[in-house]
VEXDREN-592178 format. One line per field, with one value per residue (C-alpha): z, y, x; residue number from 1. Coordinates in Angstrom, 3 decimals. Each point is the difference from the previous one (the first is absolute). Layout:
BEGIN
c3 = (Z; ...)
c2 = (Y; ...)
c1 = (X; ...)
seq = (NUM; ...)
This chain:
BEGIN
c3 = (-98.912; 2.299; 1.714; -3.568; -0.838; 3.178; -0.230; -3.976; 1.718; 2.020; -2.365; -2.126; 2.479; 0.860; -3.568; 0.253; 2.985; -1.741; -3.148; 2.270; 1.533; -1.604; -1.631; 2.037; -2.058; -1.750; 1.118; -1.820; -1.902; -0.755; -2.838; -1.841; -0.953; -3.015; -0.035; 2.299; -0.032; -0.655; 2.823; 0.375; -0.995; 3.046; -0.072; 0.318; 1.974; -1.962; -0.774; 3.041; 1.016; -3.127; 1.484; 3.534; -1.715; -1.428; 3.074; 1.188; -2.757; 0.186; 3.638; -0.496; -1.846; 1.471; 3.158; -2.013; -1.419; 3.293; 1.111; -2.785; 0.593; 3.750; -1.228; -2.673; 2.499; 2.826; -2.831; -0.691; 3.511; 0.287; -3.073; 1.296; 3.421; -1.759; -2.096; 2.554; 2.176; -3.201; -0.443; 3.573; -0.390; -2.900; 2.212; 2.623; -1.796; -2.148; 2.829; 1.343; -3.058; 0.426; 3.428; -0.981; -2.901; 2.057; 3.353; 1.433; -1.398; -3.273; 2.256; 2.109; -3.545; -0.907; -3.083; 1.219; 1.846; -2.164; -2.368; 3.015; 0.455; -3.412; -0.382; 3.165; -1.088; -3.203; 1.398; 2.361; -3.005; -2.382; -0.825; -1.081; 0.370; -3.821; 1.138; 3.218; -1.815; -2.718; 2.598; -0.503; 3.028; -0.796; -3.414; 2.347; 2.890; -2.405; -1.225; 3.567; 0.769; -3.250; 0.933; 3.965; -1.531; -2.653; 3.879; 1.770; -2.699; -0.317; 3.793; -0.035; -2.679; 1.650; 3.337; -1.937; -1.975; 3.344; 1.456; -3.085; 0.184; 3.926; -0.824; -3.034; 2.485; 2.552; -2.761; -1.595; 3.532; 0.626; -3.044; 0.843; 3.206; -0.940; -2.713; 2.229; 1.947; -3.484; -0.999; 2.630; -0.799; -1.415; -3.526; -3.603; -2.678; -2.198; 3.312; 1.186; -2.805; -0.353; 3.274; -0.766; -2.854; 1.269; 3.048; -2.835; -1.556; 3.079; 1.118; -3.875; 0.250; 3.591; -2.161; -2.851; 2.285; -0.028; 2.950; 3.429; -0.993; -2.359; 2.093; 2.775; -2.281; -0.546; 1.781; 0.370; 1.892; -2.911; -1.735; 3.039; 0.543; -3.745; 0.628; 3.358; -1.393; -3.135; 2.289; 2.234; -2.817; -0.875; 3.390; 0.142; -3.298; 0.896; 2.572; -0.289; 0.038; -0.183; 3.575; 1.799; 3.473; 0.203; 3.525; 1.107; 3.666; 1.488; -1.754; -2.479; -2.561; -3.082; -2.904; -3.896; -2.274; -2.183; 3.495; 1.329; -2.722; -0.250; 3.659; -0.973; -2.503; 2.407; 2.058; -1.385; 2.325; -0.398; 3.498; 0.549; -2.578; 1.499; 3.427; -1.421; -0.366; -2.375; 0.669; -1.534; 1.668; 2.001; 1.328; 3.280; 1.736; 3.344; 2.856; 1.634; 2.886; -0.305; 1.575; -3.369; 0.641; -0.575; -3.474; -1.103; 1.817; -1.696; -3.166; -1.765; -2.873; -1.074; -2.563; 1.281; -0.277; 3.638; 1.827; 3.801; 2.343; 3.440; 3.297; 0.815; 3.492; 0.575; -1.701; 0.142; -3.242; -2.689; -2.426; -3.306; 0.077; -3.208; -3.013; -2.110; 0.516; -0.662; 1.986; -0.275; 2.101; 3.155; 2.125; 2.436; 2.827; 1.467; 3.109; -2.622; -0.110; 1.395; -2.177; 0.931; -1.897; 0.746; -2.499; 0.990; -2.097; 0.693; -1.863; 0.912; -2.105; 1.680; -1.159; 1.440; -0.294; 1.425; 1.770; 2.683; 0.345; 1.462; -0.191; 1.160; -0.318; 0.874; -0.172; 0.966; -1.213; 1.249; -0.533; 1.185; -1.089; 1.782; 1.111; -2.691; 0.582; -3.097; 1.127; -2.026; 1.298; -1.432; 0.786; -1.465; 0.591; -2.204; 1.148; -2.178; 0.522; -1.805; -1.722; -1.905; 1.739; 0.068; 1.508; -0.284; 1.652; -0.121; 0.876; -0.096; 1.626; -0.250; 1.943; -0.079; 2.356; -0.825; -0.617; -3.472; 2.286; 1.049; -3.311; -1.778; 2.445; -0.529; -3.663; 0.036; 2.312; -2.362; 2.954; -1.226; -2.729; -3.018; -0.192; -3.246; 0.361; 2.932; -1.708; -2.851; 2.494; 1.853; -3.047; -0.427; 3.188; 1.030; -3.248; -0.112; 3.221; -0.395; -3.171; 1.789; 2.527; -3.312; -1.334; 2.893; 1.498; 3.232; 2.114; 0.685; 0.951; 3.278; -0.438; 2.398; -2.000; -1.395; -3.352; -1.831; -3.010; -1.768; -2.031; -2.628; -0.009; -1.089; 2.730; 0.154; 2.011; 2.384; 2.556; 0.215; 0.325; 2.410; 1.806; 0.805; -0.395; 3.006; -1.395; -3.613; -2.559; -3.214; -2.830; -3.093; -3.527; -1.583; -2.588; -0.692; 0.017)
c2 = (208.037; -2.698; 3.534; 1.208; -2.867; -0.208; 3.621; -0.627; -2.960; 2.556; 2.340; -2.813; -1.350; 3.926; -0.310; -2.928; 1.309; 2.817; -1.447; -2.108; 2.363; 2.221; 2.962; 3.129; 2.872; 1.900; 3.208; 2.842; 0.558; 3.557; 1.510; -1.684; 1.318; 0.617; -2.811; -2.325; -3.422; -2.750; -2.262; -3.472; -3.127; -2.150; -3.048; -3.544; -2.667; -2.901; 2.717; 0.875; -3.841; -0.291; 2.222; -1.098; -3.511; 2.173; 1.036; -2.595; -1.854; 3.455; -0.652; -3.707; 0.561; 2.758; -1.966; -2.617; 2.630; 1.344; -3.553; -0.762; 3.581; -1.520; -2.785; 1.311; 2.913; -2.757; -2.045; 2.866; 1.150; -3.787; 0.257; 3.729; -1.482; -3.328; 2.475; 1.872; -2.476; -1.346; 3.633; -0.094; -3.050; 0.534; 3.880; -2.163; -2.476; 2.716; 2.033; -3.337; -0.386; 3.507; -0.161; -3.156; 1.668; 3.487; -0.837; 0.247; 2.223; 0.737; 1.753; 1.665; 2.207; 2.915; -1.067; -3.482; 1.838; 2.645; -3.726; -1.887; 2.882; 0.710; -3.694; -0.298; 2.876; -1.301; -3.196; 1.432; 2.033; -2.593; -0.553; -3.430; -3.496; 0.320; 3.806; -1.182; -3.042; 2.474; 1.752; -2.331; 0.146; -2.003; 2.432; 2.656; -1.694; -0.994; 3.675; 1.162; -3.261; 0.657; 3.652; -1.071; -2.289; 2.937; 2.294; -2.894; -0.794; 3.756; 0.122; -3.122; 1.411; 2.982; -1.839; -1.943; 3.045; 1.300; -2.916; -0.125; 3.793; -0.657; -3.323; 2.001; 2.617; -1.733; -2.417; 2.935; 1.496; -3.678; -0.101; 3.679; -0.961; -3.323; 2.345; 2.353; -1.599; -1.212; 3.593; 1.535; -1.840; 1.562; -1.340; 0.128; 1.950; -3.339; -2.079; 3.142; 0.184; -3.944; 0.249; 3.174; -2.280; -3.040; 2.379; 1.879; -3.041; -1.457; 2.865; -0.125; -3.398; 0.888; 3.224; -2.542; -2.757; -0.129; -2.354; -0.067; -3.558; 1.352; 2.843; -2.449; -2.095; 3.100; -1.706; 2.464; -2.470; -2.051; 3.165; 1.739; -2.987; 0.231; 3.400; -0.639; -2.543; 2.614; 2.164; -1.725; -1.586; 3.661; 1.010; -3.653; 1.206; 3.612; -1.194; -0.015; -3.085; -4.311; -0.016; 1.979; -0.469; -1.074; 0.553; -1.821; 0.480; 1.157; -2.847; 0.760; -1.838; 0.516; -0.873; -0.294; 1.887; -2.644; -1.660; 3.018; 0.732; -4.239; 0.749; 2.913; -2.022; -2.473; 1.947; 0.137; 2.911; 3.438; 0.719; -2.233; 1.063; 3.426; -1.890; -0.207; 2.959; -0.021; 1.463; 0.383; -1.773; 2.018; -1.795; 1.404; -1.424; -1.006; -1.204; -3.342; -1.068; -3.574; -3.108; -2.476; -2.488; 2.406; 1.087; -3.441; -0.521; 3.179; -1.612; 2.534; 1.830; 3.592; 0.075; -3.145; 0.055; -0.788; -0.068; 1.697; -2.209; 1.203; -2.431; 0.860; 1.116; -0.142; -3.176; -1.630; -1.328; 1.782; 2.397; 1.056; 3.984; 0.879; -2.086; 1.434; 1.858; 0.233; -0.941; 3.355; -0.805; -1.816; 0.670; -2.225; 2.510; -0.044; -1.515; -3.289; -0.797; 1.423; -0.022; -0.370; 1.185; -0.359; 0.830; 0.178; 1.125; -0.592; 1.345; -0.104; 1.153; 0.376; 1.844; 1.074; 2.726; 0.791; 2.663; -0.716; 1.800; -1.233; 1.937; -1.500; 1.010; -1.317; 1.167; -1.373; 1.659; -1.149; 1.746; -0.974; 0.073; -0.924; -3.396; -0.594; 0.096; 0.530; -0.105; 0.238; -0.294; -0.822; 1.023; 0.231; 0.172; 0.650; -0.506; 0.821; -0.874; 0.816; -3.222; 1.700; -2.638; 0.602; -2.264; 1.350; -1.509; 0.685; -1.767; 0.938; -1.288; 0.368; -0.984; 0.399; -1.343; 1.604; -1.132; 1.051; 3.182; 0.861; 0.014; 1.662; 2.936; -0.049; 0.201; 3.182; 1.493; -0.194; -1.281; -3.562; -0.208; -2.165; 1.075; -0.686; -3.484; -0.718; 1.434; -2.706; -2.523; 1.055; 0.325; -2.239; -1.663; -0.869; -1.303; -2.448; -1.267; -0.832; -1.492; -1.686; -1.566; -1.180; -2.083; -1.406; -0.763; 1.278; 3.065; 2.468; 3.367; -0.916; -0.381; 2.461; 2.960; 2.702; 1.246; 3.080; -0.888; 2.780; -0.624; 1.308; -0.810; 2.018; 2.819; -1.490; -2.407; 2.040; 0.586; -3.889; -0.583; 2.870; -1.450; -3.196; 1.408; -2.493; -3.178; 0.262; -2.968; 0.323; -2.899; 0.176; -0.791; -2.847; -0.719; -2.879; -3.558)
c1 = (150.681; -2.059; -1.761; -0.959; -1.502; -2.332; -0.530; -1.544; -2.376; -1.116; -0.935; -1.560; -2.483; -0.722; -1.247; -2.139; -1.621; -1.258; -1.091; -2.310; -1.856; -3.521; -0.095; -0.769; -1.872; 2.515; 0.618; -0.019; 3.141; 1.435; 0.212; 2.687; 2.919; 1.044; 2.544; -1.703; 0.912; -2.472; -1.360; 1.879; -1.858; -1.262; 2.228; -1.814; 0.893; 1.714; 2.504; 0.750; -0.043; 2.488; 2.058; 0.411; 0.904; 2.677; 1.293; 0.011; 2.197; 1.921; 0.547; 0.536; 2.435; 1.490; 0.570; 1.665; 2.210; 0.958; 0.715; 1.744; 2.125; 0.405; 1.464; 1.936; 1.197; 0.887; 1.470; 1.699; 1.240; 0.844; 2.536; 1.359; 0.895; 1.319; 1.857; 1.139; 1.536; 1.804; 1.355; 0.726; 2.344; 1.333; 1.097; 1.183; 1.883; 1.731; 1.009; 1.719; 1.789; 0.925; 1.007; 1.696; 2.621; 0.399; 1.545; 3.259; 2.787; -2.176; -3.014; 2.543; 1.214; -1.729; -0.850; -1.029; -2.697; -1.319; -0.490; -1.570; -2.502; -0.953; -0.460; -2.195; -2.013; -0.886; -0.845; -2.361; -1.345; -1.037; -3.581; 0.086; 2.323; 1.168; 1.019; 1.632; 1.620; 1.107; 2.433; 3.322; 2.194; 2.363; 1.140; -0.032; 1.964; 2.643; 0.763; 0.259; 2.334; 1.806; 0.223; 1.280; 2.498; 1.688; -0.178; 1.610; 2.292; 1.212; 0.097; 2.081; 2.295; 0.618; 0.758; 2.400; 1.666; 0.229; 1.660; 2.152; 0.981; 0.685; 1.958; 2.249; 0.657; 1.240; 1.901; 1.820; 0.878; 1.000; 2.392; 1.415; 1.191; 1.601; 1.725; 1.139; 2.723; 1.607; -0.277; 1.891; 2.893; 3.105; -1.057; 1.586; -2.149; -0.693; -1.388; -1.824; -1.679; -0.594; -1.581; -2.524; -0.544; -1.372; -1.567; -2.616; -0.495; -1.513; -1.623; -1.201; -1.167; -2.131; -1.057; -1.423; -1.804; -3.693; -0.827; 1.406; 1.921; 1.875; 1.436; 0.593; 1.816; 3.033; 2.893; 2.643; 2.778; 0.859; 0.724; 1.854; 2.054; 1.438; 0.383; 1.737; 2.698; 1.023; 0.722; 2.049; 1.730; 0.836; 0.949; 2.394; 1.440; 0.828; 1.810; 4.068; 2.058; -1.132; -1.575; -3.337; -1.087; -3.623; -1.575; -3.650; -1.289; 3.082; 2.207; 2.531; 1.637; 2.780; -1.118; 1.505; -2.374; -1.226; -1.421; -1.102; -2.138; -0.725; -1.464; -2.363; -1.303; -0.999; -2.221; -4.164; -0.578; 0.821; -0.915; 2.961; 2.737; -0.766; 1.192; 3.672; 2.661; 2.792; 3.393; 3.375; 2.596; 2.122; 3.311; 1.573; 2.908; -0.213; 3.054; -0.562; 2.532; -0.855; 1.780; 1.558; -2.544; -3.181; 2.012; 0.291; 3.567; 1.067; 1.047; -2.915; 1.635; -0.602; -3.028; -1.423; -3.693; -1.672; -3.406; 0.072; -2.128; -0.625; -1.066; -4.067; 0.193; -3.927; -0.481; 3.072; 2.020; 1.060; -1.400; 1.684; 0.211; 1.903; -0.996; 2.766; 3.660; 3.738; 3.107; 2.320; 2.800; 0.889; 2.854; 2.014; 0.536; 3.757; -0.222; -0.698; 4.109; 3.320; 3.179; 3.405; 2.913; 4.096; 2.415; 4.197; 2.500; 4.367; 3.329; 3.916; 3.333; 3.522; 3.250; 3.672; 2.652; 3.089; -1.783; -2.697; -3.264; -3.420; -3.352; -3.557; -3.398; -3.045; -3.990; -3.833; -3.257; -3.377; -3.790; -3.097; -3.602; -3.131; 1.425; 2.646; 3.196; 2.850; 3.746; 3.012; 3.606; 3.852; 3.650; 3.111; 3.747; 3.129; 3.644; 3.095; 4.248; 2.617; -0.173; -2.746; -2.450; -3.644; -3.135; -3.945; -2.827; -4.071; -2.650; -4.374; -3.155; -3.576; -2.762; -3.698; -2.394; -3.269; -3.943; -1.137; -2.285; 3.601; 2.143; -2.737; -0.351; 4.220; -0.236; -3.031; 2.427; 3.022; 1.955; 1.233; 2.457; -0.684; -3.683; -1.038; 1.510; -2.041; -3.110; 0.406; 0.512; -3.005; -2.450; -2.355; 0.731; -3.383; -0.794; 3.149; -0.596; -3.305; 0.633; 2.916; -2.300; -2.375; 2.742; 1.464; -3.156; 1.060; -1.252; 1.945; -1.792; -2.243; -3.978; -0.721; 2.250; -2.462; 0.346; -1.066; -2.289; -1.446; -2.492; -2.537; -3.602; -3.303; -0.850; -3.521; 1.440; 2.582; -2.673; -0.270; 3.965; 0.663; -3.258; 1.745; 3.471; 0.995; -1.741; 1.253; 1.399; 0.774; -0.019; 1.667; -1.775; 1.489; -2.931; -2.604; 1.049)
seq = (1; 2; 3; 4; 5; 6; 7; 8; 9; 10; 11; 12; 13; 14; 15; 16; 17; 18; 19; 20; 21; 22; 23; 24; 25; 26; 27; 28; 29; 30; 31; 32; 33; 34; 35; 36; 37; 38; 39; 40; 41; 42; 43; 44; 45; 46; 47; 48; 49; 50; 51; 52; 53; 54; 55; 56; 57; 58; 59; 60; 61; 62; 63; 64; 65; 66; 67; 68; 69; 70; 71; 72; 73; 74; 75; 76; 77; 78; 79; 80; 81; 82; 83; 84; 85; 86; 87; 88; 89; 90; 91; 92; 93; 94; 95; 96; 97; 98; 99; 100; 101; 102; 103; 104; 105; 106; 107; 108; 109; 110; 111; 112; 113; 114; 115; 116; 117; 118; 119; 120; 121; 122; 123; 124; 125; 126; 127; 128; 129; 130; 131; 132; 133; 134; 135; 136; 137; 138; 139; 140; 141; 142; 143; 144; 145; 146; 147; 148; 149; 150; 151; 152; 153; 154; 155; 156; 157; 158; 159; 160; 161; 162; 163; 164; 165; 166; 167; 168; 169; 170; 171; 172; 173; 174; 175; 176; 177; 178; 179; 180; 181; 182; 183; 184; 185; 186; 187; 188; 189; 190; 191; 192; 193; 194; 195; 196; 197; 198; 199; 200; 201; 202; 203; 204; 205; 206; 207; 208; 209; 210; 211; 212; 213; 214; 215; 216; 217; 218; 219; 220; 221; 222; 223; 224; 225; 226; 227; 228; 229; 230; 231; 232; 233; 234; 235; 236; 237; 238; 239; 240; 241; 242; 243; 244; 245; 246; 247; 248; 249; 250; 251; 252; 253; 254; 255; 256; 257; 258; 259; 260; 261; 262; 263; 264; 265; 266; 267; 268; 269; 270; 271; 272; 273; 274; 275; 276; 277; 278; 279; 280; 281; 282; 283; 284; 285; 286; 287; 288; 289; 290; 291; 292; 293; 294; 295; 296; 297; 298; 299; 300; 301; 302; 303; 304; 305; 306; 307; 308; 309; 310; 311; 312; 313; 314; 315; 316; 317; 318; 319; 320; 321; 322; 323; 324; 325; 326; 327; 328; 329; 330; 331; 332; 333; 334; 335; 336; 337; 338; 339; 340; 341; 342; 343; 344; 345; 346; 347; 348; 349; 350; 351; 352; 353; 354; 355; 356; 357; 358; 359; 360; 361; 362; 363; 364; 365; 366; 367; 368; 369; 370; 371; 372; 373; 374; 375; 376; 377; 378; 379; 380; 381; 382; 383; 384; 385; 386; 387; 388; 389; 390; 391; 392; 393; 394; 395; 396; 397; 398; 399; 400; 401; 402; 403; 404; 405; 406; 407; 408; 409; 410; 411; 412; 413; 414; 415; 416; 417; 418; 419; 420; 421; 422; 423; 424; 425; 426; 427; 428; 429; 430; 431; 432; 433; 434; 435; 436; 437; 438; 439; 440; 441; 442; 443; 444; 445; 446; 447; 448; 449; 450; 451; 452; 453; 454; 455; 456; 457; 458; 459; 460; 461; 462; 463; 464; 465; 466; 467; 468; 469; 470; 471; 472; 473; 474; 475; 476; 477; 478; 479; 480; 481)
C-alpha cells in the first residue's frame, strides 16, 4: 500500500513538471479519426498543489492506519500468545487430572485405555479453555471405575463360586466317607435307611449353601455319633441272653445290657464308639487244679458267682483277668482222706442124741483190687449122739483198710461186696467234710491238697486264664455291703 502511494507522488510531480514548462509549436496532427478522442485540458497548478495536500493527508493517514493495524495486530498477537499459553495450561492441567483418575489397575484394562486415549486426544484437540474445560474426566473416570468394579466384582464372584464349588466337593466327598464305614455294617432295613437319610440331607444342605461358611459349617460327627449309638444299641439288643462282652484296646469286659448301652451313650465321638466291639457271651468251662487256699479254702459252692485274678508277672501284683463266671463243681481228690471199716459177726447152738456123729467145715474167700483188699472167712461144725444132742457154732468178720482212691477203684470193679452201701456212704463226702471242718472250726483236709474246680466263665477270657493257668485265684461274689 505504502509503495502505491509513493509511486502516485511520483506520477503527480511528473505532472507538475510538465505543466511548467512552454509550449512547443504543435505539430501537425493526422487526420482524425473518425472516433477520435478530444485533447485533455491542461491542469493548473493549485489543483495539482490541492492534490499533493491530499496525498499527503491520504498518506498521513494511511501511516496512522498502518500503525494503528501494527498495534492492533501486536495487540492482537499479544492476546493469541496470552491465549495460547492459557490453552496450554488449561491442556496441561487437564491431562494431570487425567493422568491423575487413570492409573493403576484401571489403565492397565482395555477399556481403561481405549478411555484414557480418547480422553487425551480430545484434550489435545480442543481449540479453546471453555472446550478443554468442557471435557469432564471425572464422569468419564467413574464409568470406567464403575465398569472395573462390576469386572472385579464378577471376577471375585466367580473366584468365590469356584472356591465354593471346590469347598462342596470336597465337603460331600467328606460326608461320603464318614458314611461309609457306618454303611458297611451288617445293618437293619429301618437304621439303613435312617442313616441314607440324614446322609442326603447333609449332602442336601452342602448342595443348598451359597457361601463357603455355610458349607464349612456341615458337621457330620454329631450326626454319625447318633447314628453310631442306634446301632450299637441294636447290635446290644440282638444279642441273646442279660450279658455282652464289650472289648476297647485289647481290654475286655462283661457287661449287663442296660450298662452296656449306658456306656455307648457316654462316648461324644463316633471315631471312638467305633473303637468298641460287642459280643454275645459265650460261657466255656475250664479245669483248674488249684491248692484250697487259691479257691477261697475250698468252701466255694457250685453256681457261686466269682472273678479270676491272675499274679502280673512283668509288673508284679495282681491283675483281675475274668470280670465275671460260674463255679460248676469242685472236687476233693481221694488222696484228701482214708477210711477204715471192721465189721465181725458170731453164732453158737448145741444138741445131743443117743447116737454120736460130728461133721466140720470151714471156708475163707479174699479178692483184691488195685490196693484193696476184701476178705471173708467162717466155719462150722455139727456133732450128734444118741441122746439126740446137737451144738452149732458160726462166727463172720470184715475188714477194710482202704483210702477213698482205693475203695472207689473196688466198687467200679464190682469186687467189694456191699457196694451200693459204700457208694451212699461215700457220696457227698467231700462236701460233708468240708462242711464238717466249717462248723467245727477245725481243718481237716491239708492246705497244700489240690482240688479240681471246674469252672464256667466267658471264652473271651480263656486265653487270659490258660495264660496264667499257674498263677490263678479265684474269689467268690458275695455282693455289695
Amino acid at each position: 500500500m505504502a509503495e502505491d502511494i509513493e509511486a502516485k507522488i511520483r506520477r503527480l510531480r511528473e505532472l507538475g513538471k510538465v505543466s511548467a514548462e512552454p509550449e512547443s509549436p504543435p505539430a501537425p496532427s493526422p487526420a482524425p479519426s473518425p472516433r477520435a478522442k478530444p485533447p485533455k485540458r491542461p491542469r493548473r497548478i493549485g489543483s495539482i498543489r490541492e492534490r499533493e495536500r491530499r496525498k499527503r493527508i491520504i498518506i498521513g493517514a494511511s501511516l496512522i492506519v498502518l500503525i494503528l493495524l501494527g498495534v492492533a495486530y501486536g495487540v492482537y498477537v499479544w492476546q493469541s500468545n496470552k491465549s495460547k499459553e492459557a490453552l496450554r495450561n488449561a491442556k496441561i492441567q487437564k491431562i494431570q487430572e487425567l493422568n491423575a483418575l487413570f492409573k493403576g489397575p484401571v489403565l492397565n484394562t482395555s477399556y481403561g485405555k481405549a478411555e484414557y486415549q480418547k480422553l487425551w486426544n480430545e484434550i489435545q484437540a480442543a481449540k479453546s479453555i471453555n472446550e478443554v474445560n468442557s471435557i469432564d474426566i471425572k464422569a468419564a473416570y467413574n464409568q470406567v471405575y464403575q465398569k472395573y468394579q462390576q469386572e472385579l466384582a464378577e471376577k471375585e464372584r466367580e473366584k468365590q463360586l469356584k472356591l465354593l464349588n471346590e469347598a462342596k466337593s470336597q465337603k460331600k466327598a467328606e460326608i461320603e466317607l464318614a458314611f461309609q464305614s457306618i454303611l458297611a455294617q451288617p445293618l437293619p432295613d429301618n437304621i439303613r435307611q435312617h442313616v441314607l437319610q440324614v446322609e442326603n440331607t447333609l449332602l442336601e444342605t452342602v448342595d443348598n449353601a451359597t457361601i463357603t461358611d455355610q458349607v464349612n459349617a456341615v458337621n457330620p460327627t454329631p450326626y454319625l455319633t447318633s447314628l453310631w449309638r442306634e446301632y450299637y444299641t441294636y447290635r446290644i439288643d440282638s444279642i441273646p441272653g442279660d450279658y455282652v462282652v464289650i472289648e476297647y484296646n485289647g481290654e475286655k469286659g462283661i457287661y449287663t445290657k442296660d450298662d452296656a448301652k449306658a456306656l455307648i451313650y457316654t462316648i461324644s465321638n463316633y471315631t471312638e464308639i467305633m473303637k468298641y466291639r460287642v459280643e454275645k457271651v459265650e460261657f466255656v468251662k475250664v479245669a483248674l487244679l488249684l491248692t484250697r487256699d487259691r479257691i477261697v479254702g475250698g468252701f466255694i459252692q457250685p453256681n457261686s458267682e466269682i472273678i479270676i485274678y491272675a499274679q502280673n508277672s512283668t509288673q508284679g501284683g495282681y491283675k483281675k483277668i475274668a470280670e465275671f463266671g460260674y463255679i460248676d463243681k469242685v472236687l476233693l481228690p481221694a488222696e484228701a482222706g482214708i477210711i477204715n471199716l471192721n465189721e465181725q459177726q458170731g453164732s453158737s447152738s448145741s444138741s445131743s442124741s443117743s447116737s454120736n456123729s460130728q461133721d466140720s467145715q470151714s471156708y475163707q474167700n479174699s479178692a483184691s483190687a488195685g490196693g484193696t483188699t476184701v476178705s471173708n472167712s467162717g466155719s462150722s461144725s455139727t456133732s450128734q449122739s444118741s441122746s439126740s444132742s446137737t451144738s452149732q457154732s458160726s462166727a463172720a468178720s470184715y475188714s477194710y483198710s482202704v483210702d477213698l482212691g482205693q475203695i472207689m477203684r473196688a466198687i467200679s470193679s464190682g469186687k467189694i461186696a456191699g457196694s451200693e452201701e459204700a457208694i451212699k456212704q461215700l457220696q457227698n463226702y467231700g462236701d460233708k467234710l468240708l462242711a464238717l471242718e466249717s462248723s467245727l472250726q477245725l481243718e481237716n483236709v491239708p492246705n497244700n491238697v489240690p482240688f479240681l474246680v471246674i469252672v464256667k466263665v466267658p471264652s473271651v477270657y480263656v486265653p487270659d486264664i490258660l495264660s496264667h493257668i499257674n498263677t490263678v485265684y479265684i474269689g467268690e461274689v458275695v455282693g455289695s455291703s
